[in-house]
C-alpha positions as CSV (number, residue, x, y, z in Angstrom):
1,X,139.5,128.7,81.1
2,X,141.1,128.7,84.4
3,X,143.3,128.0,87.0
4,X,143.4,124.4,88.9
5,X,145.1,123.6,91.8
6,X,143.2,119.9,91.7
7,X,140.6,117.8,91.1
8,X,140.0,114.0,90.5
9,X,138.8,112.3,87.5
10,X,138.3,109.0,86.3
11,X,138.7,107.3,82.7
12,X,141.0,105.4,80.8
13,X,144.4,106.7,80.3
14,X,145.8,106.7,76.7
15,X,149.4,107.6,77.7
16,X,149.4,104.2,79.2
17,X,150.4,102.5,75.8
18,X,153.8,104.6,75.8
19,X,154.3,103.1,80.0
20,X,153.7,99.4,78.7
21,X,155.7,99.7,75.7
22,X,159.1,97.8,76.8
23,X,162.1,99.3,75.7
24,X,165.1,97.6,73.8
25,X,168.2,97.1,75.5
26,X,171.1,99.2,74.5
27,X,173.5,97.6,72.8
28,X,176.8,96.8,75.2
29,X,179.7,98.9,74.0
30,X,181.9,95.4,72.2
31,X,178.9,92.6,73.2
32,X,181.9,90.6,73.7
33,X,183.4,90.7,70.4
34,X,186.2,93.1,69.3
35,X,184.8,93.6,66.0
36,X,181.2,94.1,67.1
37,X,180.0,97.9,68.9
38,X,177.0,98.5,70.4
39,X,175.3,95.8,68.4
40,X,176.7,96.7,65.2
41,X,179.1,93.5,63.7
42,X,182.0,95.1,61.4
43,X,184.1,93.4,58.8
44,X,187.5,95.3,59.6
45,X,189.0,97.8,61.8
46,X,191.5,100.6,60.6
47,X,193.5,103.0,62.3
48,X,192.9,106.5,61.7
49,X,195.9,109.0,62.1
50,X,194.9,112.0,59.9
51,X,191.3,112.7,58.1
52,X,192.5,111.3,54.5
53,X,192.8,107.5,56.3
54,X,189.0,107.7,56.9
55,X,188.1,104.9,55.1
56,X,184.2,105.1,53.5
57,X,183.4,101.5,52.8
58,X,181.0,99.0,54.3
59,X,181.7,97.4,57.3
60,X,184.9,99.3,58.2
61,X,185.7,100.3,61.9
62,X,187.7,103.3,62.2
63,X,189.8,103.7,65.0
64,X,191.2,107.2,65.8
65,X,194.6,106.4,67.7
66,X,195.8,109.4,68.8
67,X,194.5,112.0,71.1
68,X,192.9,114.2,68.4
69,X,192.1,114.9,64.9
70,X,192.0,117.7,62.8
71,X,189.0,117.8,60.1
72,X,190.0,120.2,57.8
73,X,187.3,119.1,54.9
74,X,183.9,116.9,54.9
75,X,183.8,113.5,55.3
76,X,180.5,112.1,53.3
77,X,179.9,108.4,53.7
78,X,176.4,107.4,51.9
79,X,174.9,104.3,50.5
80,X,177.2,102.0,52.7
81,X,176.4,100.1,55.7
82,X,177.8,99.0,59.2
83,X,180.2,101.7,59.4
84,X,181.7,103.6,62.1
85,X,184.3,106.0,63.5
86,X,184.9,105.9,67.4
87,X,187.7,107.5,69.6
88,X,190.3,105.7,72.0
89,X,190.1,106.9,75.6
90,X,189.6,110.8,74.9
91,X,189.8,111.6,71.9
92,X,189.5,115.5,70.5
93,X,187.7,116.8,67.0
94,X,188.8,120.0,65.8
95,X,187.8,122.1,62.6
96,X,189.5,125.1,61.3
97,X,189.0,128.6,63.1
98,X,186.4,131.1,62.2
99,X,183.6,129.5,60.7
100,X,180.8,127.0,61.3
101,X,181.5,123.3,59.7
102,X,179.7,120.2,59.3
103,X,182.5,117.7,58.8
104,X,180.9,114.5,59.4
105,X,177.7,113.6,57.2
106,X,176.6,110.4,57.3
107,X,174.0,108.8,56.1
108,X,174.1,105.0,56.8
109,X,171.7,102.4,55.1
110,X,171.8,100.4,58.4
111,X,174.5,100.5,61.0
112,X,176.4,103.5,62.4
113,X,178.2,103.6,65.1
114,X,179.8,107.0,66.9
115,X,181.4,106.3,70.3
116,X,183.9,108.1,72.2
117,X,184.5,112.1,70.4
118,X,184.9,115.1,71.8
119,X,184.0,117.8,69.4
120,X,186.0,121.1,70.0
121,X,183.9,123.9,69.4
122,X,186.9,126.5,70.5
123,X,186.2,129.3,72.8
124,X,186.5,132.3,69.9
125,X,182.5,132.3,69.2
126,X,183.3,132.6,66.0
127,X,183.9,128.9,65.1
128,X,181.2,125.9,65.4
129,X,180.8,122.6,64.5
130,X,177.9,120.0,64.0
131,X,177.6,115.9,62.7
132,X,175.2,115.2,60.2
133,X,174.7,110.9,61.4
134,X,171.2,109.5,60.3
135,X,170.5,105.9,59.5
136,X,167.6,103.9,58.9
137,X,168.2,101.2,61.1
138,X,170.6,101.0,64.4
139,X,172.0,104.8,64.8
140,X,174.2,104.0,67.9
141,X,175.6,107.3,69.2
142,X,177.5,106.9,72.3
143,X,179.9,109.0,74.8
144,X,179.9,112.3,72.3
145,X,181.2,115.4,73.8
146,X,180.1,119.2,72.3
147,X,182.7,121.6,74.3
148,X,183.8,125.2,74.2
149,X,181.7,127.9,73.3
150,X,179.0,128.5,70.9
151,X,178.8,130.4,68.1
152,X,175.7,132.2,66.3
153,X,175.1,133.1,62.6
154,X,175.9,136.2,63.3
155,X,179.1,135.8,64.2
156,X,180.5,132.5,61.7
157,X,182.5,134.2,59.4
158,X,180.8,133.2,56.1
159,X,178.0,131.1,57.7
160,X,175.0,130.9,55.0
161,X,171.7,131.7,56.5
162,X,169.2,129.3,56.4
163,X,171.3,126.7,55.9
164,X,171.0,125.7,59.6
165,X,173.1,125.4,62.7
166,X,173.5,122.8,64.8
167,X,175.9,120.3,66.9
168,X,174.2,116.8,66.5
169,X,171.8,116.5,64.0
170,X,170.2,112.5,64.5
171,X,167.9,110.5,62.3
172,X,166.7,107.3,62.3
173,X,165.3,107.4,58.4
174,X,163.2,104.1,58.3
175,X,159.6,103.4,60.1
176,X,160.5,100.4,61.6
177,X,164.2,101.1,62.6
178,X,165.9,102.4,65.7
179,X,168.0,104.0,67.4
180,X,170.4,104.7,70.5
181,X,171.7,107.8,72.1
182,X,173.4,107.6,75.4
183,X,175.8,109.7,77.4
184,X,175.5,112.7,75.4
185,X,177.2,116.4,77.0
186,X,176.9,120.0,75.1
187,X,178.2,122.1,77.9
188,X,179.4,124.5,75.1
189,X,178.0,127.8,76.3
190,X,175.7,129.9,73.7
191,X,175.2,133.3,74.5
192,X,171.4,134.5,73.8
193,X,171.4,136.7,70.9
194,X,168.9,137.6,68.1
195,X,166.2,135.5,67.6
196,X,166.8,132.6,65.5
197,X,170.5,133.1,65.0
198,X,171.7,130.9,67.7
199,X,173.1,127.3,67.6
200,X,170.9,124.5,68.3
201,X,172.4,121.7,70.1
202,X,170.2,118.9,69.3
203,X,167.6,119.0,65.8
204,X,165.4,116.0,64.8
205,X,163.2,117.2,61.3
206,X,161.0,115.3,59.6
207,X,163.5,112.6,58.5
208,X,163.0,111.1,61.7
209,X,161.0,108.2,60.8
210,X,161.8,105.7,63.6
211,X,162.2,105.6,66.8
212,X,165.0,107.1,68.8
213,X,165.9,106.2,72.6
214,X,168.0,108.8,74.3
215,X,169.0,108.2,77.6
216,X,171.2,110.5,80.0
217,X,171.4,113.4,78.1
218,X,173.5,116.5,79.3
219,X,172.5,120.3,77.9
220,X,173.3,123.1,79.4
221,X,173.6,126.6,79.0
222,X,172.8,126.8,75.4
223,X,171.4,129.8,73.4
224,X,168.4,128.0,71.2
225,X,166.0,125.4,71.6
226,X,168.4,122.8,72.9
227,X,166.8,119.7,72.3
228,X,164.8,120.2,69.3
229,X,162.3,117.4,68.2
230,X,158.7,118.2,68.0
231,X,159.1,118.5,63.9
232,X,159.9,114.9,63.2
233,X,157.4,111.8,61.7
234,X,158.9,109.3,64.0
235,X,159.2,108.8,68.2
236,X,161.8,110.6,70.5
237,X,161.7,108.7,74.3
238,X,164.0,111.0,76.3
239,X,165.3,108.2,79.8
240,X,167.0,110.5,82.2
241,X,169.4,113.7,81.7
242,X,170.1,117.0,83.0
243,X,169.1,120.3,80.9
244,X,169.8,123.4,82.7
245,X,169.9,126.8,82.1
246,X,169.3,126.8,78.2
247,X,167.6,129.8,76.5
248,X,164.4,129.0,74.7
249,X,163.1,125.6,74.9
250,X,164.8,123.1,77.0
251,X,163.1,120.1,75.1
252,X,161.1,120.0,72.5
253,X,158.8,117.1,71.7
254,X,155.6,115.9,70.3
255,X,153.4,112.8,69.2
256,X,153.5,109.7,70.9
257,X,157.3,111.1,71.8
258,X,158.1,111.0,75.8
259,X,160.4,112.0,78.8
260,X,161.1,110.2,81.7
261,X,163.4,110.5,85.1
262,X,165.3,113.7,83.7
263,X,165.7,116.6,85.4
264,X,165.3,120.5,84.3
265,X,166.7,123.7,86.0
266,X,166.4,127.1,85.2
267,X,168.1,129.1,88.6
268,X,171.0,131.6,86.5
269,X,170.8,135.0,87.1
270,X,167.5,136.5,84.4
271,X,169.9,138.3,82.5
272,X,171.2,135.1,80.9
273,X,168.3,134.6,79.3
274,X,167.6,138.1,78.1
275,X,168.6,140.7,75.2
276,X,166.7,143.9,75.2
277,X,165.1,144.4,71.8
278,X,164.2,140.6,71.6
279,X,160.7,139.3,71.1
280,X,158.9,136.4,72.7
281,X,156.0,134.2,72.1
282,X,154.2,135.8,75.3
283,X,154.2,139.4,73.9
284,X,157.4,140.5,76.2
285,X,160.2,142.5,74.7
286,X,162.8,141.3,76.8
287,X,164.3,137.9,75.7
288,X,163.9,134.6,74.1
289,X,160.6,132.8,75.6
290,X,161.9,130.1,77.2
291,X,160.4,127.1,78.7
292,X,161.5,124.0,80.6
293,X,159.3,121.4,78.2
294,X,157.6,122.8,75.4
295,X,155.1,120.0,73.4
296,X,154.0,120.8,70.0
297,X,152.9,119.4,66.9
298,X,153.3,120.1,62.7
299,X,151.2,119.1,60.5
300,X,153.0,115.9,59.2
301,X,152.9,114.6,62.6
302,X,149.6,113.2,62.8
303,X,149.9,111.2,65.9
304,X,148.4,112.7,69.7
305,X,149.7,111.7,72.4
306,X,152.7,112.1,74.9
307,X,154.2,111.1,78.5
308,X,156.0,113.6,80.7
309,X,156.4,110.9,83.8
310,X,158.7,111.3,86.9
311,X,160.6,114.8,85.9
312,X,162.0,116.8,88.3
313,X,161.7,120.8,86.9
314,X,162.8,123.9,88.8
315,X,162.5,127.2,88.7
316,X,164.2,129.7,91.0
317,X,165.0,132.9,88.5
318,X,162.4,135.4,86.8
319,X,162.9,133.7,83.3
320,X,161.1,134.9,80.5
321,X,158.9,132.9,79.4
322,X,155.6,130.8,79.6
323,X,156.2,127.5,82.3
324,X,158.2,124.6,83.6
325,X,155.9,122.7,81.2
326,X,153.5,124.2,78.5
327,X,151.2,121.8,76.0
328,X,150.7,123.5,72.4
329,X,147.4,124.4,71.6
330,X,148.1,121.6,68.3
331,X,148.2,118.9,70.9
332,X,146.1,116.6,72.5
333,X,146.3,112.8,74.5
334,X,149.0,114.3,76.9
335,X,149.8,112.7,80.2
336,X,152.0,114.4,82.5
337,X,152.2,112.3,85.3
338,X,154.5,111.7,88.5
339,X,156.4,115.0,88.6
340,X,157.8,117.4,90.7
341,X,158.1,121.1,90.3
342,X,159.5,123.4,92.5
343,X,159.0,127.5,91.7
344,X,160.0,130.1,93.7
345,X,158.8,133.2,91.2
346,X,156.3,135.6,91.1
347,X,155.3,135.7,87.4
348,X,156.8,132.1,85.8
349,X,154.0,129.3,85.0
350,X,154.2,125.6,86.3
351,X,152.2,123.7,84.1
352,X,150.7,125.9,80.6
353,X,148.1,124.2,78.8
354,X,147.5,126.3,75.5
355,X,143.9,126.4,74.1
356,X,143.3,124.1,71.3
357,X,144.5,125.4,67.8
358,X,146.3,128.4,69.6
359,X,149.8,128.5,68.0
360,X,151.3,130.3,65.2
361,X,150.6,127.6,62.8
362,X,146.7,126.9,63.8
363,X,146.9,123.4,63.8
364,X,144.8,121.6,66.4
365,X,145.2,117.9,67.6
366,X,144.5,115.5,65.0
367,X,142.3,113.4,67.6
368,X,140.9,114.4,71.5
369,X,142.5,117.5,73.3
370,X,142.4,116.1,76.4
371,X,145.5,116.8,78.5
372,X,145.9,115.1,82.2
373,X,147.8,115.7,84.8
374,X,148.1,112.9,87.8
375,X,150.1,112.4,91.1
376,X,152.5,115.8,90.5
377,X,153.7,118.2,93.0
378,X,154.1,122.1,93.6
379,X,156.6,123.8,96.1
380,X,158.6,126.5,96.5
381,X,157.1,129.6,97.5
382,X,155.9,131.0,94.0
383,X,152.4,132.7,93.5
384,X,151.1,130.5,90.1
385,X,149.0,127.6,90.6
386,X,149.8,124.1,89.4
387,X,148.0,124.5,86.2
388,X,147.5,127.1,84.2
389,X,144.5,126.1,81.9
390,X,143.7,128.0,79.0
391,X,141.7,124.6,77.3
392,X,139.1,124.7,80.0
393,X,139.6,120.8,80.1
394,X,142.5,120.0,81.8
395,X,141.7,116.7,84.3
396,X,143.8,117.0,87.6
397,X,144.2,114.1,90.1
């Protein structure tokens, strides 16, 4: 164990697979056909007034005309295919007051398209809102809009616990499919409460099969987790974003998952991220731990790996928790490479590197530990080191 400040190694870099691996270009929004979105050909459009003219069927663009909608029920499309529902210009989703609702599940063979919606989440905290859209083969969810103010399960009238909260919940359900996010904003402010009663923004589970891109993400100021994807089967490869100021984790990945060119800030006043009473993973009774990027692993991930490459993460406020970045002690094969971190606290960590199998599952990496760290930077004028290295084997260069 130890603290490192630098060294240089030599070796073969794993994480190198994840840099070569060419990414798919996202679909264009019509690829010059009216009747095709984001690379998704449809057999009809239909204009949408009110939630009854949702139409279920396969191949069906819906068209919301006007302004907004009111979703007083569910809308369940499953079994179907090439189906979609997409806004014109700025279009507004709203749900009944007082209460958490999941109004749109969908769960597409192949095909779904979501462009264009603005989700209302009201400013009472007592009402909340989350889409259900997975698909096991092109999941294209574009230009979606979480606004308002959170909610908790504490204070959703008739929210079932357990049950789960969240805004976007997205799946790509087959091994070989795939998957587009782009342009997605949660600026709906959570307040920190009791932990785990908070709303999590973004949650990928172990449906996730495929592989999901996700580029120029927008989180901030949420109360839980935020981006939440370290429990899936399949890949998560985060291009660009902003996530600032959200308790908990900021991102959460894991695998052969990775994060590139985004940018996260923690620099709001500690009491955001703090109610007295609360525990956290580092012992404190002050708050939710939280973390800039947190990887981990479960058990039905069986893949090492990882890339953390050009991320900017900053750190001016005494947040509780354990580092800008911190590596599970279940993971191994971790590159964190090309990034800038800038800390100007006492207490908060940089980098955290967990020893191996220390978590509160006990799961260790399913192949080598190893976790390197190349080419990054440290300024600001706070007192931790670089690295923080409770493995012992951390390689700096």
């Amino acid at each position: 164990m130890g603290e490192l400040s630098g060294t240089t190694i030599s070796g073969t870099n794993l994480a190198a697979d994840a840099t070569a691996r060419s990414k798919p270009p996202k679909p264009a929004p019509s690829d010059g056909d009216d009747m095709t979105r984001h690379g998704v050909a449809f057999d009809e459009k239909h204009s949408v007034e009110e939630q009854s003219d949702i139409k279920e069927r396969t191949g069906v663009l819906n068209i919301i005309e006007s302004d907004s909608l009111f979703l007083g029920g569910r809308t369940h499309v499953e079994g179907t295919n090439r189906w979609g529902l997409v806004g014109s210009g700025d279009t507004t989703i709203r749900t009944p007051k007082r209460g958490f609702a999941m109004p749109l599940t969908l769960r597409i063979s192949h095909g779904l398209v979501l462009d264009d919606l603005t989700f209302d989440l009201r400013d009472d905290r007592e009402t909340g809102m989350g889409v259900n859209a997975a698909a096991g083969d092109a999941l294209e969810l574009h230009n979606l809009r979480f606004v308002g103010k959170q909610t908790d399960e504490e204070r959703a009238p008739g929210f079932e616990g357990g049950t789960g909260m969240e805004n976007l919940l997205p799946h790509v359900t087959s091994d070989d499919g795939t998957g587009h996010v782009s342009n997605l904003e949660i600026t709906a402010h959570g307040e920190v409460r009791d932990y785990p009663t908070g709303c999590i923004p973004v949650y990928m589970g172990p449906s996730h099969r495929g592989t999901l891109h996700v580029d120029d993400p927008h989180i901030e100021t949420s109360a839980m987790h935020t981006f939440y994807a370290s429990r899936t089967r399949g890949e998560v490869h985060v291009d660009g974003g902003l996530l600032k100021n959200n308790s908990n984790t900021n991102m959460r990945l894991s695998g052969r998952s990775t994060v590139k060119n985004a940018k996260v800030v923690l620099d709001a006043p500690r009491d955001r991220f703090v109610v007295p009473g609360e525990h956290t993973r580092s012992g404190e009774d002050e708050g939710q731990s939280t973390e800039g990027i947190w990887w981990e692993r479960m058990k039905w991930n069986g893949s090492s790996g990882g890339l953390i490459e050009n991320v900017d993460l900053e750190v001016t406020s005494e947040v509780p928790g354990q580092g800008l970045i911190q590596i599970d002690g279940s993971c191994g094969e971790v590159t964190i490479r090309d990034c800038d971190l800038y800390n100007t606290t006492d207490d908060y960590h940089n980098i955290m590197v967990d020893e191996v199998g220390s978590n509160v599952r006990d799961i260790e990496p399913p192949g080598a530990d190893w976790v390197r760290v190349e080419g990054c930077s440290l300024s600001g004028s706070g007192r931790r080191p670089l690295v923080k290295d409770h493995r012992g084997t951390v390689e700096v260069s």
